[in-house]
RORO-743266 format. One record per residue (C-alpha): residue in one letter; x, y, z; residue number from 1. Coordinates in steps of 0.05 Angstrom, whole numbers. Layout:
+------+--------+--------+--------+-----+
! code !     c1 !     c2 !     c3 ! pos !
+------+--------+--------+--------+-----+
!    A !      X !      Y !      Z ! NUM !
...
+------+--------+--------+--------+-----+
***
This chain:
+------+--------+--------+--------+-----+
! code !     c1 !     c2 !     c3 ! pos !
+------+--------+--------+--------+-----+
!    X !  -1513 !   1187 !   5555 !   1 !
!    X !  -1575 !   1145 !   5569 !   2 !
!    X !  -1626 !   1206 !   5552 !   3 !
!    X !  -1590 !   1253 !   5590 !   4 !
!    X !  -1548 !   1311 !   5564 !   5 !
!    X !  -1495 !   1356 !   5596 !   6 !
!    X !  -1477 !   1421 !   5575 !   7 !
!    X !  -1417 !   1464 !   5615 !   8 !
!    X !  -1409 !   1543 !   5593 !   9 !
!    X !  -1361 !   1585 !   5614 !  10 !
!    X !  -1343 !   1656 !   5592 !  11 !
!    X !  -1275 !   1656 !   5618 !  12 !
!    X !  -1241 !   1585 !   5601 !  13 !
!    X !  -1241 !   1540 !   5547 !  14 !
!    X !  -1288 !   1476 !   5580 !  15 !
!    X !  -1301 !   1409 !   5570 !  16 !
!    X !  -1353 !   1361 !   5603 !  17 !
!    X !  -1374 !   1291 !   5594 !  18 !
!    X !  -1432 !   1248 !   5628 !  19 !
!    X !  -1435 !   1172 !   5631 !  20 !
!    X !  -1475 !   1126 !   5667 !  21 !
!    X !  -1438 !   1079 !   5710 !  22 !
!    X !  -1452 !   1006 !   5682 !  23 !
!    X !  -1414 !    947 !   5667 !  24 !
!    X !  -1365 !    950 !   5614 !  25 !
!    X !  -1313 !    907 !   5573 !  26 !
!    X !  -1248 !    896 !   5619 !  27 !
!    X !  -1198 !    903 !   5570 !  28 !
!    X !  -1229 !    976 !   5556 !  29 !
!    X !  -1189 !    987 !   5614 !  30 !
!    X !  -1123 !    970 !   5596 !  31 !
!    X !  -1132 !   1017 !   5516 !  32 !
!    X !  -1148 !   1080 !   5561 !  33 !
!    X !  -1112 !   1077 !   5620 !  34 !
!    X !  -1034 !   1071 !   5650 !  35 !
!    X !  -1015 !   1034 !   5701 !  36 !
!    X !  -1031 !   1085 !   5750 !  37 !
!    X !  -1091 !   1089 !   5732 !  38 !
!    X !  -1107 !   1026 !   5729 !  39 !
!    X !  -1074 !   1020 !   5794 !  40 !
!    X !  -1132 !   1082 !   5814 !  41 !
!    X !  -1189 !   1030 !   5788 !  42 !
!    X !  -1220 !    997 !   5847 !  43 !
!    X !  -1292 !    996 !   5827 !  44 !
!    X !  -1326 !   1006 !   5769 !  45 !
!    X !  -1348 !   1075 !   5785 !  46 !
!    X !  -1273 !   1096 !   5791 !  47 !
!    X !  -1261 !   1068 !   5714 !  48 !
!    X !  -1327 !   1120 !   5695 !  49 !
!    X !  -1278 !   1169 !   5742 !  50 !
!    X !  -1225 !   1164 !   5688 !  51 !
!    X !  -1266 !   1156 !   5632 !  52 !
!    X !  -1303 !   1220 !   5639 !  53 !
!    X !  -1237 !   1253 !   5667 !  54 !
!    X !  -1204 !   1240 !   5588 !  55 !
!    X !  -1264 !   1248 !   5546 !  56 !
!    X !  -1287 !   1314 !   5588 !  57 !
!    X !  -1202 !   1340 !   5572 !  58 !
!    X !  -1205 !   1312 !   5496 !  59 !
!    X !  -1267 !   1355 !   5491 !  60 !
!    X !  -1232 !   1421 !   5527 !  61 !
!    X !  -1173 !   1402 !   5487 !  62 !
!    X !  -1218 !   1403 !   5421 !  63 !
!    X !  -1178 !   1352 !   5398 !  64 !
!    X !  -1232 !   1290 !   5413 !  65 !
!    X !  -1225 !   1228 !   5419 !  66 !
!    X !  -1185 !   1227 !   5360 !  67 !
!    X !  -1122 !   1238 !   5404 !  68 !
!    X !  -1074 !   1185 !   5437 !  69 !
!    X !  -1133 !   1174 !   5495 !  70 !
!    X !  -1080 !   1134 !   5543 !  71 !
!    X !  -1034 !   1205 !   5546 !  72 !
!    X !  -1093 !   1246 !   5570 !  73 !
!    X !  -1085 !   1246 !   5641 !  74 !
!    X !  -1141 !   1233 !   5690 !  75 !
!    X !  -1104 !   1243 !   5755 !  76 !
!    X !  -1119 !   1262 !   5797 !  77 !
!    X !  -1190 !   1257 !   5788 !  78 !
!    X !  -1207 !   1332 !   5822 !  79 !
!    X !  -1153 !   1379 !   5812 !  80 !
!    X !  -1096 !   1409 !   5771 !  81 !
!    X !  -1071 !   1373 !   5710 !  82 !
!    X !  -1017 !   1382 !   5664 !  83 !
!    X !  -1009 !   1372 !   5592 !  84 !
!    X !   -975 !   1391 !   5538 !  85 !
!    X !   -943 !   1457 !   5568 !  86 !
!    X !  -1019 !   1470 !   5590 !  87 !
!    X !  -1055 !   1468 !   5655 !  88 !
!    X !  -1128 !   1443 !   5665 !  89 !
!    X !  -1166 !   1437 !   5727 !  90 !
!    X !  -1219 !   1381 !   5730 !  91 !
!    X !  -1275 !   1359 !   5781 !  92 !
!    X !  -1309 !   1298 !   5783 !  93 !
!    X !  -1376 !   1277 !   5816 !  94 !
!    X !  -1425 !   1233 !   5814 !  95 !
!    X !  -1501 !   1243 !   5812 !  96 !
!    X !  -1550 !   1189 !   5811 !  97 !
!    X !  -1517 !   1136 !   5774 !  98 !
!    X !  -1483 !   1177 !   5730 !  99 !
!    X !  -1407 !   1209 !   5735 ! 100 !
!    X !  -1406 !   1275 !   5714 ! 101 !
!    X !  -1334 !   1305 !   5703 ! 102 !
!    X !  -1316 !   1380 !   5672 ! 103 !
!    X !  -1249 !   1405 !   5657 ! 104 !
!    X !  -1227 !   1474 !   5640 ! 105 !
!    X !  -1161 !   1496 !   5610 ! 106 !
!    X !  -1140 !   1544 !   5677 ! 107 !
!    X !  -1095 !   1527 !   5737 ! 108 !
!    X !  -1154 !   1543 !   5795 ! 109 !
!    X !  -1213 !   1518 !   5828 ! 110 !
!    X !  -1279 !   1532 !   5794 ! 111 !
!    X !  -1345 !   1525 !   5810 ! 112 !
!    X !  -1406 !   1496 !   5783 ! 113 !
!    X !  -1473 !   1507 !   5794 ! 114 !
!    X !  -1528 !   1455 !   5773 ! 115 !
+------+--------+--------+--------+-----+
***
């Protein structure tokens, strides 16, 4: 995104991770990825890049992309435990710089992450 790159390994859990920079974007963007709660969630625009990375990080744990029905990914809540499809994923969220970083891995506990 923007010349950067993020890369998330793990040796225990199946990961995904996605970096955007936080910038204006088209509104109705909003309304093909999210529900109404989390449109609801959407105060500023660095909470849409919240949700954003929150899917795309999932889609890429999932492995299925971005292929899959994007507004059924759930994003909340932003930092924690998810569930989906019988499956449970934990995901954090953070930003750094301008940039929201946010990593999901297919487990049901906290993680770390070093940088």
């Amino acid at each position: 995104s923007h010349g950067l790159v993020a890369i998330a390994i793990s040796k225990e859990y199946e990961i995904g991770i996605d970096i955007e920079l936080i910038e204006e974007r088209k509104k109705d963007l909003g309304d093909f990825i999210c529900t109404s709660e989390e449109r609801a969630y959407i105060g500023e625009i660095k909470d849409f890049f919240e949700i954003w990375t929150s899917k795309e990080s999932m889609v890429k744990c999932i492995g299925t992309g971005i292929r899959s029905k994007i507004k059924e990914i759930p994003a909340l809540p932003i930092n924690g435990l998810k569930e989906y499809q019988g499956d449970f994923y934990y995901s954090k969220c953070f930003k750094k710089n301008d940039f929201i970083i946010s990593i999901t891995v297919k487990n049901n506990t906290h993680f770390d992450v070093e940088m």
